[in-house]
C-alpha positions as CSV (number, residue, x, y, z in Angstrom):
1,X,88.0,97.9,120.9
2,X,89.7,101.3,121.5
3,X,87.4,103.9,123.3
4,X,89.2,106.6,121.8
5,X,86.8,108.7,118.9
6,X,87.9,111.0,116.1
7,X,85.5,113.8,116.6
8,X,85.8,115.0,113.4
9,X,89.2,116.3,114.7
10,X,91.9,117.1,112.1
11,X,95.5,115.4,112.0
12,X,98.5,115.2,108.8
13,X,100.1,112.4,106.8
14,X,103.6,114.2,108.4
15,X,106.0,114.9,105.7
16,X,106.8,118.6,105.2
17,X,109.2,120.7,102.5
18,X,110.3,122.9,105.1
19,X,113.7,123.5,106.4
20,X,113.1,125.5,109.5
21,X,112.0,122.7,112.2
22,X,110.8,124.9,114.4
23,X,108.5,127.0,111.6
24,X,107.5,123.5,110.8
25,X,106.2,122.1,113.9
26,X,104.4,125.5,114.9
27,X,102.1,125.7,111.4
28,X,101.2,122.0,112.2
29,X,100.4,122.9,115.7
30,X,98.3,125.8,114.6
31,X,96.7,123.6,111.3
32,X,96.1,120.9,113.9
33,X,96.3,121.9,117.7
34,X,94.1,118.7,118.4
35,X,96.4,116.0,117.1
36,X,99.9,117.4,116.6
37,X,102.5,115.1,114.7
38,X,106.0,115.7,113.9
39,X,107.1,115.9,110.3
40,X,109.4,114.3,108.4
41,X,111.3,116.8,106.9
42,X,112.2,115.4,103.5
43,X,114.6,117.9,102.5
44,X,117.1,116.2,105.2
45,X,118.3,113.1,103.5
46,X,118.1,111.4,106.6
47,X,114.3,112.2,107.5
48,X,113.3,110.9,103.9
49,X,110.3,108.4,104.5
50,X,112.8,104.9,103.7
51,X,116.0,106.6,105.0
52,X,114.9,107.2,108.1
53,X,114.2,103.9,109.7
54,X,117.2,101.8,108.2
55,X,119.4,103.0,111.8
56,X,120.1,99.3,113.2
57,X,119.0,97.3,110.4
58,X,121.5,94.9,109.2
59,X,123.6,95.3,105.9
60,X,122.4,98.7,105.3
61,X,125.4,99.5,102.3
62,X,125.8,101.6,99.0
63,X,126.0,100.9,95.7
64,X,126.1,103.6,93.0
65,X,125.3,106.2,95.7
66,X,122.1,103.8,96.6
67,X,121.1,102.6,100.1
68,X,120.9,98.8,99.8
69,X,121.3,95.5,102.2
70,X,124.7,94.0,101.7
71,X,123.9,90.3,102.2
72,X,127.2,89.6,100.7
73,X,129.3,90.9,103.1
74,X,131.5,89.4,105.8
75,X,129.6,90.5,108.0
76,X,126.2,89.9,107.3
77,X,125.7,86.8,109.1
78,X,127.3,88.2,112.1
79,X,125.6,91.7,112.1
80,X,121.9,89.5,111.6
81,X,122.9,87.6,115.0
82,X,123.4,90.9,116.5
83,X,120.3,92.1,115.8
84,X,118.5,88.7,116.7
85,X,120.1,88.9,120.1
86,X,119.4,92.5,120.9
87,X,115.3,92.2,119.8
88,X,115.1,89.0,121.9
89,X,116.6,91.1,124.9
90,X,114.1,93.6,124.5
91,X,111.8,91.6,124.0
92,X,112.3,89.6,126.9
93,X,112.9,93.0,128.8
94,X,116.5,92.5,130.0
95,X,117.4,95.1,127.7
96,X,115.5,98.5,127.3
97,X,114.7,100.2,123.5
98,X,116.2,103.6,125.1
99,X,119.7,103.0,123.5
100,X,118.9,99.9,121.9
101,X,119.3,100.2,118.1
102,X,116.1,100.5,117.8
103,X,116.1,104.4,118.8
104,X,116.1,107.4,116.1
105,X,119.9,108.5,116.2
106,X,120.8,112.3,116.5
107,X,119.8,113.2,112.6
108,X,117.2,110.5,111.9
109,X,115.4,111.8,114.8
110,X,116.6,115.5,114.7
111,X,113.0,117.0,114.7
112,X,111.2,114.1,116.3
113,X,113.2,115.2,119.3
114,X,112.8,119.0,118.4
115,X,108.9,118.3,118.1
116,X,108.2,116.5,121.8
117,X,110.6,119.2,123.2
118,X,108.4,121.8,122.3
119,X,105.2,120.6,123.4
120,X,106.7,119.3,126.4
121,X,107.4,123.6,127.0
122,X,103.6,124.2,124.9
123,X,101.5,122.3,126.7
124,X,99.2,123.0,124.0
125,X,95.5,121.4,124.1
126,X,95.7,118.2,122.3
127,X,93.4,115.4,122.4
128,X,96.4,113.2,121.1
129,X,99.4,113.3,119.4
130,X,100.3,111.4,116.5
131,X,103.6,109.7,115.1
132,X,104.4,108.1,111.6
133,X,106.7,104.7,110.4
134,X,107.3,103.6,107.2
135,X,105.1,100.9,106.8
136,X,106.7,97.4,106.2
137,X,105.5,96.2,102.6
138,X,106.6,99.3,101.4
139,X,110.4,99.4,103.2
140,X,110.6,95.5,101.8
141,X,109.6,96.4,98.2
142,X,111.1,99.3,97.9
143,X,114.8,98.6,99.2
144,X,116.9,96.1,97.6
145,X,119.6,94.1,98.1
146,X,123.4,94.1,95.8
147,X,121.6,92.4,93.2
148,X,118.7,95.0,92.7
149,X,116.3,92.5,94.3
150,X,113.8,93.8,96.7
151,X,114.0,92.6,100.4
152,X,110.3,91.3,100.1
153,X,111.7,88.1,98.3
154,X,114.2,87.2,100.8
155,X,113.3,85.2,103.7
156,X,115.7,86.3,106.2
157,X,115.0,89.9,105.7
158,X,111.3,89.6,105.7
159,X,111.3,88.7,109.4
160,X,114.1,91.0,109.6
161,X,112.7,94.3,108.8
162,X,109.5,93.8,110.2
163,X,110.8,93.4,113.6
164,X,113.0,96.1,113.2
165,X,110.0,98.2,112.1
166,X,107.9,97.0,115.3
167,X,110.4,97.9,117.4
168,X,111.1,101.1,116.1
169,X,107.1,101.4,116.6
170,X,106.9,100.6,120.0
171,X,110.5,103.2,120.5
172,X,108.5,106.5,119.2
173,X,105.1,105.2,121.1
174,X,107.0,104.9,124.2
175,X,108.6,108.9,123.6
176,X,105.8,110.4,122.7
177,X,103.7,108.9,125.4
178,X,105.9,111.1,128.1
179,X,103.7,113.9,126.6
180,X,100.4,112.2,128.8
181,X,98.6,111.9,125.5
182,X,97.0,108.8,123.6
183,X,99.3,108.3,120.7
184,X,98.4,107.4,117.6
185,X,100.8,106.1,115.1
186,X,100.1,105.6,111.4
187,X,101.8,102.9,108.8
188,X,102.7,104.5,105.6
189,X,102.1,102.3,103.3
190,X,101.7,104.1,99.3
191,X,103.2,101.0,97.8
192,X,100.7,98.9,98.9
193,X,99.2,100.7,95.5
194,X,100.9,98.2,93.9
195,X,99.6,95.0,95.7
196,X,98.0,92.9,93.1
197,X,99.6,94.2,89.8
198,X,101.8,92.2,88.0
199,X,104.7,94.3,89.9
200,X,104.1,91.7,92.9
201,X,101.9,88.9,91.0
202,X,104.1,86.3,93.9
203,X,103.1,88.2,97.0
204,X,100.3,86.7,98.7
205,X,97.7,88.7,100.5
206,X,98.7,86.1,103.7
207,X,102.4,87.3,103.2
208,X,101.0,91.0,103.6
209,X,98.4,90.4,106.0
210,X,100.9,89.1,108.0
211,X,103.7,91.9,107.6
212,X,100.6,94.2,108.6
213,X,99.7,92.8,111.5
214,X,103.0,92.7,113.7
215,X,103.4,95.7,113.2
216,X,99.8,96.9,114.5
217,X,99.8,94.1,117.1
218,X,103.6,96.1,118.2
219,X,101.6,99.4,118.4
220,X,99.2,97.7,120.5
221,X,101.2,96.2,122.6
222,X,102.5,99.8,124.4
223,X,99.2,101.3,123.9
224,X,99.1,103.0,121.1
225,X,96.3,103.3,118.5
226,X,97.5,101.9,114.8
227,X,96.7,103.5,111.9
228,X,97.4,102.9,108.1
229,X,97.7,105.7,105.5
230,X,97.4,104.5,101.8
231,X,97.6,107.3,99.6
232,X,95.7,105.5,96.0
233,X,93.6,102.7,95.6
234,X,94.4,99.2,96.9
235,X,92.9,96.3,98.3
236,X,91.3,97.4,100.9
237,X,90.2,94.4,102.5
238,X,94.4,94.4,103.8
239,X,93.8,97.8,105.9
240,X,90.0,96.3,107.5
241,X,91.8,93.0,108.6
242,X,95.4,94.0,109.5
243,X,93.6,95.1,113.4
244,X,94.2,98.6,112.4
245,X,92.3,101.6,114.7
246,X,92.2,104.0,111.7
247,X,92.3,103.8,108.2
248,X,93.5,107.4,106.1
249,X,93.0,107.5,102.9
250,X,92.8,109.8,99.3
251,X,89.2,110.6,99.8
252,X,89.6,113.5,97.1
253,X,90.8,111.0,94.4
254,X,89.8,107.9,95.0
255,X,86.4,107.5,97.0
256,X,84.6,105.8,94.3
257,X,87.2,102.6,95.1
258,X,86.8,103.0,98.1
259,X,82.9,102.8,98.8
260,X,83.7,99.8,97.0
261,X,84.4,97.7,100.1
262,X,80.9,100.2,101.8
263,X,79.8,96.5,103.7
264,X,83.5,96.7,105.2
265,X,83.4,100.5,106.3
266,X,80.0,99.5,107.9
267,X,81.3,96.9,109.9
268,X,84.4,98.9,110.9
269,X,83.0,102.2,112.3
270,X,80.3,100.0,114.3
271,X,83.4,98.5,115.9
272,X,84.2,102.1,116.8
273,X,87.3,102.5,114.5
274,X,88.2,105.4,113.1
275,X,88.5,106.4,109.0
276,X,91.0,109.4,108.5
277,X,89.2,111.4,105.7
278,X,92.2,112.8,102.9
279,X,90.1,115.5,101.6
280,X,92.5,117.8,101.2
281,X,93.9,117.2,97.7
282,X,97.9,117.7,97.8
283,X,99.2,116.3,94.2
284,X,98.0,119.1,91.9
285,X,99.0,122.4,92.7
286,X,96.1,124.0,90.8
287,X,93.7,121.7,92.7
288,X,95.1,123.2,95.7
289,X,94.8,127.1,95.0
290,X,91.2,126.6,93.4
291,X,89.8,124.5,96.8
292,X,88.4,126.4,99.9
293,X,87.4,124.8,102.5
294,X,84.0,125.2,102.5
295,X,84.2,123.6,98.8
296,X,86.0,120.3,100.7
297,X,83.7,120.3,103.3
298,X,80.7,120.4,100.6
299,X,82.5,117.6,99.0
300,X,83.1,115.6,101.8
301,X,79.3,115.2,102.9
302,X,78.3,114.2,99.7
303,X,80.5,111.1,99.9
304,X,80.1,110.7,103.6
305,X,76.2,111.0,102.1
306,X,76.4,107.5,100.3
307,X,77.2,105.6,103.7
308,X,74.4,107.0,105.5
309,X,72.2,104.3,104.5
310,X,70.6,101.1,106.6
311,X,70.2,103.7,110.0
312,X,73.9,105.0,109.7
313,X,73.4,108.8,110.6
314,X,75.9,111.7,110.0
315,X,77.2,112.5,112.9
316,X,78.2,109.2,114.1
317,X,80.4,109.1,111.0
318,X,81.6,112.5,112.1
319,X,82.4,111.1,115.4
320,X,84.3,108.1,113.9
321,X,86.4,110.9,111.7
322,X,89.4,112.5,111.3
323,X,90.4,115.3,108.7
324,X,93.8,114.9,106.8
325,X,95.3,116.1,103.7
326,X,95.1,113.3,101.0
327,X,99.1,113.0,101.4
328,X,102.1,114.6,103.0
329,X,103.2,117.4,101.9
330,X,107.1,116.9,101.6
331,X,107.1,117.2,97.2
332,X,105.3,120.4,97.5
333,X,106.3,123.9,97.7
334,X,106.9,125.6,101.0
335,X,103.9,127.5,100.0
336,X,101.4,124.7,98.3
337,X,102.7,123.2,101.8
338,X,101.3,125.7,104.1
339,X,98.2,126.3,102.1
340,X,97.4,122.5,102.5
341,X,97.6,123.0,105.8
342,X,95.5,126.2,106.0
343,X,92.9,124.2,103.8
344,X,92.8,121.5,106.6
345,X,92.1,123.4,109.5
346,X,89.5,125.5,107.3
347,X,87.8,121.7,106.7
348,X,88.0,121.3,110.2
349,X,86.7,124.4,111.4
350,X,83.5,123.9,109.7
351,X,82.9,120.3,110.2
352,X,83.5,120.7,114.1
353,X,80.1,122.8,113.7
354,X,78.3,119.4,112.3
355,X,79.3,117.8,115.5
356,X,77.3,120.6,117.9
Protein backbone atom coordinates (compact mmCIF):
# COMPACT_ATOMS: atom_id res chain seq x y z
CA UNK A 1 0.00 0.00 0.00
CA UNK A 2 1.82 3.22 -1.20
CA UNK A 3 2.00 6.01 1.49
CA UNK A 4 2.08 8.51 -1.10
CA UNK A 5 -1.51 10.84 -1.19
CA UNK A 6 -2.79 13.10 -4.01
CA UNK A 7 -3.75 16.12 -2.04
CA UNK A 8 -5.93 17.24 -4.42
CA UNK A 9 -2.74 18.17 -6.31
CA UNK A 10 -3.00 18.75 -10.07
CA UNK A 11 -0.97 16.59 -12.81
CA UNK A 12 -1.66 16.16 -17.10
CA UNK A 13 -2.41 13.19 -19.31
CA UNK A 14 1.12 14.51 -21.19
CA UNK A 15 0.59 14.96 -24.82
CA UNK A 16 0.89 18.57 -26.08
CA UNK A 17 0.51 20.39 -29.83
CA UNK A 18 3.38 22.49 -29.19
CA UNK A 19 6.56 22.66 -31.06
CA UNK A 20 8.75 24.68 -28.87
CA UNK A 21 9.92 22.03 -26.10
CA UNK A 22 11.10 24.38 -23.97
CA UNK A 23 7.61 26.76 -24.15
CA UNK A 24 6.15 23.38 -23.56
CA UNK A 25 7.66 22.08 -20.46
CA UNK A 26 7.52 25.70 -18.73
CA UNK A 27 3.37 26.11 -19.12
CA UNK A 28 3.23 22.55 -17.61
CA UNK A 29 5.53 23.54 -14.95
CA UNK A 30 3.56 26.67 -14.15
CA UNK A 31 -0.15 24.67 -14.81
CA UNK A 32 1.27 22.02 -12.54
CA UNK A 33 4.43 22.91 -10.38
CA UNK A 34 3.41 20.03 -7.94
CA UNK A 35 3.54 17.08 -10.35
CA UNK A 36 5.52 18.05 -13.48
CA UNK A 37 5.43 15.56 -16.57
CA UNK A 38 7.05 15.78 -19.74
CA UNK A 39 4.96 15.87 -22.92
CA UNK A 40 4.70 14.01 -25.77
CA UNK A 41 4.92 16.34 -28.41
CA UNK A 42 2.68 14.88 -31.08
CA UNK A 43 3.67 17.09 -33.80
CA UNK A 44 7.19 15.05 -33.86
CA UNK A 45 6.36 11.91 -35.61
CA UNK A 46 8.52 10.22 -33.43
CA UNK A 47 6.93 11.43 -29.90
CA UNK A 48 3.42 10.26 -31.28
CA UNK A 49 1.78 8.12 -28.40
CA UNK A 50 2.46 4.36 -30.58
CA UNK A 51 5.62 5.67 -32.39
CA UNK A 52 7.37 6.31 -29.61
CA UNK A 53 7.99 3.18 -27.80
CA UNK A 54 8.51 0.75 -30.96
CA UNK A 55 12.76 1.65 -30.51
CA UNK A 56 13.99 -2.08 -29.85
CA UNK A 57 10.96 -3.92 -30.60
CA UNK A 58 11.46 -6.63 -33.04
CA UNK A 59 10.17 -6.39 -36.80
CA UNK A 60 9.20 -2.96 -36.55
CA UNK A 61 8.79 -2.47 -40.77
CA UNK A 62 6.63 -0.37 -43.28
CA UNK A 63 4.06 -1.03 -45.47
CA UNK A 64 2.27 1.62 -47.48
CA UNK A 65 4.11 4.33 -45.40
CA UNK A 66 2.56 2.23 -42.13
CA UNK A 67 4.65 1.15 -39.04
CA UNK A 68 3.96 -2.63 -38.78
CA UNK A 69 5.84 -5.90 -37.33
CA UNK A 70 7.47 -7.82 -40.20
CA UNK A 71 7.14 -11.42 -38.90
CA UNK A 72 7.95 -12.43 -42.41
CA UNK A 73 11.25 -11.37 -42.60
CA UNK A 74 14.50 -13.17 -42.50
CA UNK A 75 15.13 -11.88 -39.74
CA UNK A 76 12.53 -12.04 -37.50
CA UNK A 77 13.40 -15.13 -35.72
CA UNK A 78 16.80 -13.92 -35.24
CA UNK A 79 15.98 -10.25 -34.16
CA UNK A 80 13.09 -12.02 -31.43
CA UNK A 81 16.31 -14.11 -29.94
CA UNK A 82 18.02 -10.86 -29.60
CA UNK A 83 15.65 -9.29 -27.73
CA UNK A 84 14.93 -12.45 -25.54
CA UNK A 85 18.61 -12.46 -24.74
CA UNK A 86 19.06 -8.88 -23.95
CA UNK A 87 15.64 -8.72 -21.46
CA UNK A 88 16.92 -11.87 -19.69
CA UNK A 89 20.36 -9.96 -19.10
CA UNK A 90 18.68 -7.18 -17.69
CA UNK A 91 16.69 -8.95 -16.04
CA UNK A 92 19.17 -10.95 -14.47
CA UNK A 93 21.27 -7.73 -13.97
CA UNK A 94 24.39 -8.59 -16.02
CA UNK A 95 23.34 -6.10 -18.40
CA UNK A 96 22.12 -2.46 -17.40
CA UNK A 97 18.76 -0.65 -19.25
CA UNK A 98 21.19 2.53 -19.74
CA UNK A 99 22.06 1.58 -23.44
CA UNK A 100 20.09 -1.46 -23.48
CA UNK A 101 17.39 -1.20 -26.26
CA UNK A 102 15.25 -0.46 -23.94
CA UNK A 103 16.27 3.34 -23.62
CA UNK A 104 14.43 6.40 -25.58
CA UNK A 105 16.95 7.08 -28.57
CA UNK A 106 18.00 10.70 -29.40
CA UNK A 107 14.42 11.73 -31.15
CA UNK A 108 12.03 9.32 -29.29
CA UNK A 109 13.26 10.84 -26.20
CA UNK A 110 14.27 14.32 -27.52
CA UNK A 111 12.09 16.26 -24.88
CA UNK A 112 12.02 13.54 -22.22
CA UNK A 113 15.64 14.42 -21.99
CA UNK A 114 15.01 18.19 -22.59
CA UNK A 115 12.29 18.02 -19.63
CA UNK A 116 14.63 16.27 -16.68
CA UNK A 117 17.37 18.68 -17.82
CA UNK A 118 15.55 21.45 -16.91
CA UNK A 119 14.34 20.62 -13.64
CA UNK A 120 17.51 19.17 -12.80
CA UNK A 121 18.72 23.31 -13.29
CA UNK A 122 14.76 24.41 -11.71
CA UNK A 123 14.73 22.72 -8.84
CA UNK A 124 11.21 23.68 -8.81
CA UNK A 125 8.88 22.53 -5.76
CA UNK A 126 7.36 19.27 -6.73
CA UNK A 127 5.81 16.82 -4.67
CA UNK A 128 6.53 14.28 -7.58
CA UNK A 129 7.09 14.05 -11.07
CA UNK A 130 5.20 12.06 -13.43
CA UNK A 131 6.05 10.08 -16.70
CA UNK A 132 3.70 8.36 -19.32
CA UNK A 133 3.95 4.73 -21.59
CA UNK A 134 1.71 3.61 -23.96
CA UNK A 135 -0.20 1.16 -22.31
CA UNK A 136 0.06 -2.51 -23.63
CA UNK A 137 -3.57 -3.55 -24.92
CA UNK A 138 -3.59 -0.56 -26.77
CA UNK A 139 0.21 -0.87 -28.61
CA UNK A 140 -1.05 -4.72 -29.32
CA UNK A 141 -4.43 -3.71 -30.84
CA UNK A 142 -3.46 -0.99 -32.41
CA UNK A 143 -0.27 -2.09 -34.38
CA UNK A 144 -0.38 -4.80 -36.79
CA UNK A 145 1.48 -7.16 -38.45
CA UNK A 146 2.09 -7.54 -42.85
CA UNK A 147 -1.21 -9.02 -42.92
CA UNK A 148 -3.17 -6.07 -41.16
CA UNK A 149 -3.60 -8.27 -38.14
CA UNK A 150 -3.23 -6.73 -34.77
CA UNK A 151 -0.21 -8.03 -32.56
CA UNK A 152 -2.84 -8.86 -29.75
CA UNK A 153 -3.72 -12.24 -31.68
CA UNK A 154 -0.21 -13.42 -32.02
CA UNK A 155 1.33 -15.28 -29.31
CA UNK A 156 4.83 -14.52 -29.76
CA UNK A 157 4.25 -10.86 -29.80
CA UNK A 158 1.96 -10.70 -26.91
CA UNK A 159 4.79 -11.67 -24.46
CA UNK A 160 6.85 -9.72 -26.76
CA UNK A 161 5.57 -6.26 -26.40
CA UNK A 162 4.63 -6.40 -23.03
CA UNK A 163 8.13 -6.96 -21.90
CA UNK A 164 9.40 -4.50 -24.09
CA UNK A 165 6.80 -2.09 -22.58
CA UNK A 166 7.92 -3.04 -18.88
CA UNK A 167 11.18 -2.47 -19.56
CA UNK A 168 10.83 0.69 -21.22
CA UNK A 169 8.73 1.42 -17.76
CA UNK A 170 11.28 0.64 -15.46
CA UNK A 171 14.05 2.72 -18.16
CA UNK A 172 12.00 6.31 -17.65
CA UNK A 173 11.33 5.35 -13.73
CA UNK A 174 14.89 4.83 -13.32
CA UNK A 175 15.74 8.65 -15.25
CA UNK A 176 13.35 10.43 -13.73
CA UNK A 177 14.11 9.15 -10.31
CA UNK A 178 17.72 11.07 -10.50
CA UNK A 179 15.39 14.12 -9.92
CA UNK A 180 14.94 12.79 -5.80
CA UNK A 181 11.17 12.71 -6.50
CA UNK A 182 8.49 9.81 -6.15
CA UNK A 183 7.66 9.03 -9.73
CA UNK A 184 4.59 8.30 -10.93
CA UNK A 185 4.05 6.75 -14.23
CA UNK A 186 0.69 6.35 -15.99
CA UNK A 187 -0.51 3.48 -18.66
CA UNK A 188 -2.36 5.00 -21.51
CA UNK A 189 -4.70 2.95 -22.26
CA UNK A 190 -7.91 4.84 -24.62
CA UNK A 191 -8.36 1.55 -26.45
CA UNK A 192 -9.23 -0.21 -23.66
CA UNK A 193 -12.64 1.74 -24.74
CA UNK A 194 -13.08 -0.97 -26.90
CA UNK A 195 -12.68 -4.00 -24.55
CA UNK A 196 -15.88 -5.84 -24.70
CA UNK A 197 -17.33 -4.71 -28.10
CA UNK A 198 -17.55 -6.95 -30.85
CA UNK A 199 -14.16 -5.16 -32.01
CA UNK A 200 -12.37 -7.76 -29.49
CA UNK A 201 -15.35 -10.29 -28.73
CA UNK A 202 -11.96 -13.14 -28.43
CA UNK A 203 -9.99 -11.19 -25.84
CA UNK A 204 -10.57 -12.38 -22.46
CA UNK A 205 -10.57 -10.13 -19.52
CA UNK A 206 -7.69 -12.83 -18.06
CA UNK A 207 -5.65 -11.96 -21.32
CA UNK A 208 -5.94 -8.20 -20.36
CA UNK A 209 -5.74 -8.50 -16.77
CA UNK A 210 -2.67 -10.05 -17.36
CA UNK A 211 -1.13 -7.56 -20.01
CA UNK A 212 -1.99 -5.02 -17.16
CA UNK A 213 -0.49 -6.31 -14.50
CA UNK A 214 3.32 -6.73 -15.70
CA UNK A 215 3.40 -3.82 -16.60
CA UNK A 216 2.26 -2.28 -13.09
CA UNK A 217 4.08 -5.04 -11.22
CA UNK A 218 7.44 -3.53 -13.59
CA UNK A 219 6.60 0.02 -12.23
CA UNK A 220 6.59 -1.48 -8.94
CA UNK A 221 9.45 -3.16 -9.04
CA UNK A 222 11.90 0.27 -9.18
CA UNK A 223 9.58 2.12 -7.05
CA UNK A 224 7.40 3.83 -8.91
CA UNK A 225 3.70 4.46 -8.33
CA UNK A 226 1.45 2.95 -11.45
CA UNK A 227 -1.20 4.63 -12.87
CA UNK A 228 -3.76 4.03 -15.70
CA UNK A 229 -5.40 6.79 -17.82
CA UNK A 230 -8.59 5.68 -19.79
CA UNK A 231 -10.00 8.42 -21.47
CA UNK A 232 -14.05 6.90 -22.17
CA UNK A 233 -15.89 4.34 -20.54
CA UNK A 234 -14.63 0.72 -20.02
CA UNK A 235 -14.74 -1.94 -17.80
CA UNK A 236 -13.59 -0.68 -14.97
CA UNK A 237 -13.26 -3.64 -12.89
CA UNK A 238 -9.66 -4.11 -15.37
CA UNK A 239 -8.12 -0.60 -13.90
CA UNK A 240 -9.32 -1.72 -9.81
CA UNK A 241 -7.55 -5.17 -10.24
CA UNK A 242 -4.61 -4.63 -12.53
CA UNK A 243 -2.59 -3.31 -8.74
CA UNK A 244 -2.73 0.07 -10.17
CA UNK A 245 -1.88 3.27 -7.55
CA UNK A 246 -4.07 5.63 -9.49
CA UNK A 247 -6.82 5.45 -11.75
CA UNK A 248 -7.36 8.91 -14.28
CA UNK A 249 -10.20 9.13 -15.89
CA UNK A 250 -13.02 11.41 -18.13
CA UNK A 251 -14.80 12.65 -15.19
CA UNK A 252 -16.42 15.46 -17.32
CA UNK A 253 -17.94 12.84 -19.75
CA UNK A 254 -18.33 9.91 -18.36
CA UNK A 255 -18.89 9.88 -14.44
CA UNK A 256 -22.27 8.43 -14.56
CA UNK A 257 -20.28 4.89 -15.83
CA UNK A 258 -18.16 5.32 -13.75
CA UNK A 259 -20.04 5.57 -10.26
CA UNK A 260 -21.17 2.54 -11.69
CA UNK A 261 -18.45 0.35 -10.14
CA UNK A 262 -19.15 3.18 -6.59
CA UNK A 263 -18.55 -0.33 -4.26
CA UNK A 264 -15.16 -0.56 -6.20
CA UNK A 265 -14.08 3.23 -5.75
CA UNK A 266 -14.98 2.59 -2.03
CA UNK A 267 -12.81 -0.16 -1.57
CA UNK A 268 -10.00 1.42 -3.52
CA UNK A 269 -9.45 4.89 -1.81
CA UNK A 270 -9.78 3.00 1.67
CA UNK A 271 -6.73 1.13 0.45
CA UNK A 272 -5.18 4.65 0.05
CA UNK A 273 -5.09 4.69 -3.87
CA UNK A 274 -5.37 7.43 -5.62
CA UNK A 275 -8.34 8.49 -8.56
CA UNK A 276 -6.98 11.23 -10.99
CA UNK A 277 -10.11 13.38 -11.52
CA UNK A 278 -10.34 14.46 -15.68
CA UNK A 279 -12.41 17.43 -15.09
CA UNK A 280 -11.06 19.45 -17.41
CA UNK A 281 -12.98 18.69 -20.66
CA UNK A 282 -10.36 18.75 -23.71
CA UNK A 283 -12.54 17.21 -26.86
CA UNK A 284 -14.82 20.17 -27.59
CA UNK A 285 -13.35 23.34 -28.12
CA UNK A 286 -16.49 25.25 -27.18
CA UNK A 287 -16.69 23.23 -23.99
CA UNK A 288 -13.34 24.52 -23.31
CA UNK A 289 -13.79 28.45 -23.84
CA UNK A 290 -17.36 28.39 -21.97
CA UNK A 291 -15.69 26.41 -18.58
CA UNK A 292 -14.02 28.44 -15.69
CA UNK A 293 -12.72 26.88 -13.15
CA UNK A 294 -14.81 27.72 -10.59
CA UNK A 295 -17.67 26.10 -12.94
CA UNK A 296 -15.33 22.60 -12.90
CA UNK A 297 -14.75 22.88 -9.45
CA UNK A 298 -18.74 23.31 -8.85
CA UNK A 299 -19.03 20.31 -11.01
CA UNK A 300 -16.61 18.24 -9.59
CA UNK A 301 -18.18 18.32 -5.92
CA UNK A 302 -21.37 17.41 -7.06
CA UNK A 303 -20.06 14.09 -8.39
CA UNK A 304 -17.50 13.70 -5.70
CA UNK A 305 -20.99 14.44 -3.61
CA UNK A 306 -22.53 10.95 -4.61
CA UNK A 307 -19.52 9.00 -2.99
CA UNK A 308 -19.76 10.67 0.21
CA UNK A 309 -22.09 8.21 1.55
CA UNK A 310 -21.69 5.24 4.31
CA UNK A 311 -19.16 7.77 6.58
CA UNK A 312 -16.95 8.71 3.32
CA UNK A 313 -16.29 12.47 3.98
CA UNK A 314 -15.00 15.17 1.43
CA UNK A 315 -11.79 15.78 2.18
CA UNK A 316 -10.54 12.39 2.41
CA UNK A 317 -11.64 12.06 -1.17
CA UNK A 318 -9.70 15.30 -1.69
CA UNK A 319 -6.75 13.80 -0.17
CA UNK A 320 -6.96 10.63 -2.30
CA UNK A 321 -7.21 13.13 -5.61
CA UNK A 322 -5.53 14.37 -8.28
CA UNK A 323 -6.74 17.10 -10.90
CA UNK A 324 -6.15 16.32 -14.64
CA UNK A 325 -7.56 17.36 -17.90
CA UNK A 326 -9.92 14.67 -19.19
CA UNK A 327 -7.20 13.89 -22.04
CA UNK A 328 -3.96 15.15 -23.47
CA UNK A 329 -3.95 17.80 -25.30
CA UNK A 330 -1.82 16.92 -28.46
CA UNK A 331 -5.19 17.23 -31.18
CA UNK A 332 -5.84 20.56 -29.90
CA UNK A 333 -4.81 23.99 -30.84
CA UNK A 334 -1.74 25.55 -29.36
CA UNK A 335 -4.19 27.79 -27.83
CA UNK A 336 -7.30 25.26 -26.73
CA UNK A 337 -3.93 23.69 -25.43
CA UNK A 338 -2.80 26.25 -23.05
CA UNK A 339 -6.19 27.24 -21.97
CA UNK A 340 -6.70 23.51 -20.76
CA UNK A 341 -3.97 23.94 -18.90
CA UNK A 342 -4.88 27.41 -17.44
CA UNK A 343 -8.33 25.73 -16.63
CA UNK A 344 -6.38 23.06 -14.56
CA UNK A 345 -4.44 25.01 -12.32
CA UNK A 346 -7.56 27.35 -11.91
CA UNK A 347 -9.44 23.74 -10.66
CA UNK A 348 -6.58 23.33 -8.60
CA UNK A 349 -6.19 26.51 -7.09
CA UNK A 350 -9.58 26.42 -5.62
CA UNK A 351 -9.81 22.91 -4.53
CA UNK A 352 -6.40 23.16 -2.61
CA UNK A 353 -8.66 25.68 -0.35
CA UNK A 354 -11.12 22.50 0.38
CA UNK A 355 -8.12 20.80 1.71
CA UNK A 356 -7.31 23.75 4.61
Amino acid sequence: MSSWLGMASVTLVGSMPHQDRKKAIELILQCAPEIPVWPQLSAFKAEQMMVQYLEGLPGVGDSSGELVIRTDSAQFDQELYSFYEEYLEVEAGTKSLTGSRFQMGEETGRTFYHFVELLQQANPPCRAVKGQIVGPFTLLSGLKDQHDRALLYDERLLDVVVKHLAMKAKWQILQLQSLGLPVILFLDEPALAGFGSSAFISVSRELVHGLLTEVVDAVHAVGGLAGVHICANTDWLLAFDSGVDIINFDTYNYFDRFILYKDNIQQFLAKNKILAWGIVPTSDPQLIARETPQSLVDRWTTLAGRLCENGVDLKDILSRSLFTPSCGCGSLSEEMAERVLALTRGVGEIIQTQLK
